[in-house]
N, C-alpha and C positions, 0 to 999 in steps of 0.2 A: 276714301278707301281705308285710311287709317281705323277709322272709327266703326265699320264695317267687316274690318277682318275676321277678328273673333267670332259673331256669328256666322259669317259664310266659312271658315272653319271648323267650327260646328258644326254647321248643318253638313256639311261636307263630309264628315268624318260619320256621322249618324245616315248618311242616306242610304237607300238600299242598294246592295251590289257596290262593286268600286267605281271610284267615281272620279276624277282628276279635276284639281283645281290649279288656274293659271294666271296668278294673279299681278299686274302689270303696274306698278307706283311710280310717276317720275321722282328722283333722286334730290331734283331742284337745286337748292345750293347744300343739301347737307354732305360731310365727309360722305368717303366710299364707306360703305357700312353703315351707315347712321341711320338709314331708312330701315336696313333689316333688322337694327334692333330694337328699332320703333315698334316694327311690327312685331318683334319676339316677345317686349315688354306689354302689350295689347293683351298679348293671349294669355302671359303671365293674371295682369289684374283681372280680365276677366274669368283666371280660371282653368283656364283650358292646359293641358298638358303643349311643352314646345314641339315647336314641328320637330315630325322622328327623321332619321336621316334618310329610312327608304319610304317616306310616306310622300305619294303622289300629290306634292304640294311646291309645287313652282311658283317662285318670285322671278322676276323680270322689272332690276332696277335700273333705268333708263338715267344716265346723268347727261346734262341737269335734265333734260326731257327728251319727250319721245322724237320731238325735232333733229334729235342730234343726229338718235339711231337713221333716221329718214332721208337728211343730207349724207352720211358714210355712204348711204344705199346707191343713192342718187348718184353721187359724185367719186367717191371712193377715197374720200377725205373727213377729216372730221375730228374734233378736240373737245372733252367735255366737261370744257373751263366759257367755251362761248355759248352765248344765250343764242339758238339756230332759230326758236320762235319767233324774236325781235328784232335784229342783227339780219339775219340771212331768212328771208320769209318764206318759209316752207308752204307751196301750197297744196290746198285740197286732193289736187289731183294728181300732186307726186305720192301720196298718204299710199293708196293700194299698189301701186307699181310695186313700192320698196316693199310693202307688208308681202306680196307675193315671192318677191324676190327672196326675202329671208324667209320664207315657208320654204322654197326649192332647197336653200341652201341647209336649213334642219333636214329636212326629210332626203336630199341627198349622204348626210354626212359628208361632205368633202371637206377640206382644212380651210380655214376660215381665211379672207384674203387678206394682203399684207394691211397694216396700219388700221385693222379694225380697233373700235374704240373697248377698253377693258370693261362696262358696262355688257357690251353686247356680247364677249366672249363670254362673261360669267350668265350670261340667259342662256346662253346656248350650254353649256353646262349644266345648269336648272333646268335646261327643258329634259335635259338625259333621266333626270330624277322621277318624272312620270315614264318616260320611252321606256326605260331599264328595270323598274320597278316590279314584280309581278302584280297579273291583276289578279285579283282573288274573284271567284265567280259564287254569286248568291245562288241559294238553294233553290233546287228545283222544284218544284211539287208538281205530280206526275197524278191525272187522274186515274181512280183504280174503276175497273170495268165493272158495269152492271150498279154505280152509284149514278 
C-alpha cells in the first residue's frame, strides 16, 4: 500500500466527478502516527500536494493489524500491543461478522462502545472526512434538440 498511495491518490484526485478514497494500512509495530506519516512523506516525494483536510481521503490505521479491530468486534475486548494474527487466531469467518458489524455501527452513528481500541476510534473519525465532506457534482452535458 505504501508504495501505491501516491498514484491511487492521484488518480483519485483527477477522476471524473467525486470520488472517495478509503484506504486501509495495518499499523504493525510502528508508533501511533508513524504509518500516516509514512504515508504523508510518499505523496510528499512523489509530488503530490498533502492530503487537504476536507478532501474525501480516509485512512483507516489498524494497530498492529486488522486482527485486532476483528477480535474488539468479536469479543468486546482488545489491546493494540498484542499480535491477534498469531497469539489469538482470528479466523476467516469471524472477518465479515465483525466487517458488518462495524458498517452498522458507522452508518448508525451511535457512540462507540466502552474499551474500543484508539485505532478504531480514529477510523471512525476518518470515515466522517468523506461522510461530512461535500460531494461536488461533475458537469452535466445536456443534449440540445434537433443535433
Amino acid at each position: 500500500m505504501l508504495d501505491a498511495y501516491p498514484a491511487e491518490v492521484h488518480a483519485n484526485r483527477k477522476g471524473v466527478g467525486q470520488r472517495d478514497l478509503l484506504v486501509v494500512i495495518d499499523a504493525d509495530t510502528q508508533p501511533e502516527g508513524g504509518r500516516e506519516r509514512q504515508l504523508a512523506e510518499r505523496l510528499r516525494v512523489a509530488g503530490e500536494p498533502a492530503r487537504g483536510r476536507k478532501e474525501r481521503l480516509s485512512l483507516w490505521v489498524p494497530r498492529r493489524q486488522m486482527e485486532t479491530w476483528v477480535h474488539f468486534l468479536k469479543h468486546g475486548n482488545a489491546d493494540e500491543q498484542t499480535d491477534y494474527k498469531r497469539l489469538h487466531a482470528v479466523r476467516d469467518e469471524d472477518r465479515q461478522p465483525a466487517a458488518q458489524k462495524f458498517a452498522r455501527m458507522l452508518a448508525t452513528r451511535k457512540p462507540l462502545p466502552h474499551g474500543v481500541v484508539r485505532s478504531m476510534r480514529k477510523a471512525v473519525d476518518e470515515f466522517e472526512r468523506i461522510r461530512a465532506a461535500p460531494v461536488e457534482k461533475s458537469p452535466v452535458r445536456r443534449k440540445r434538440k434537433g443535433r
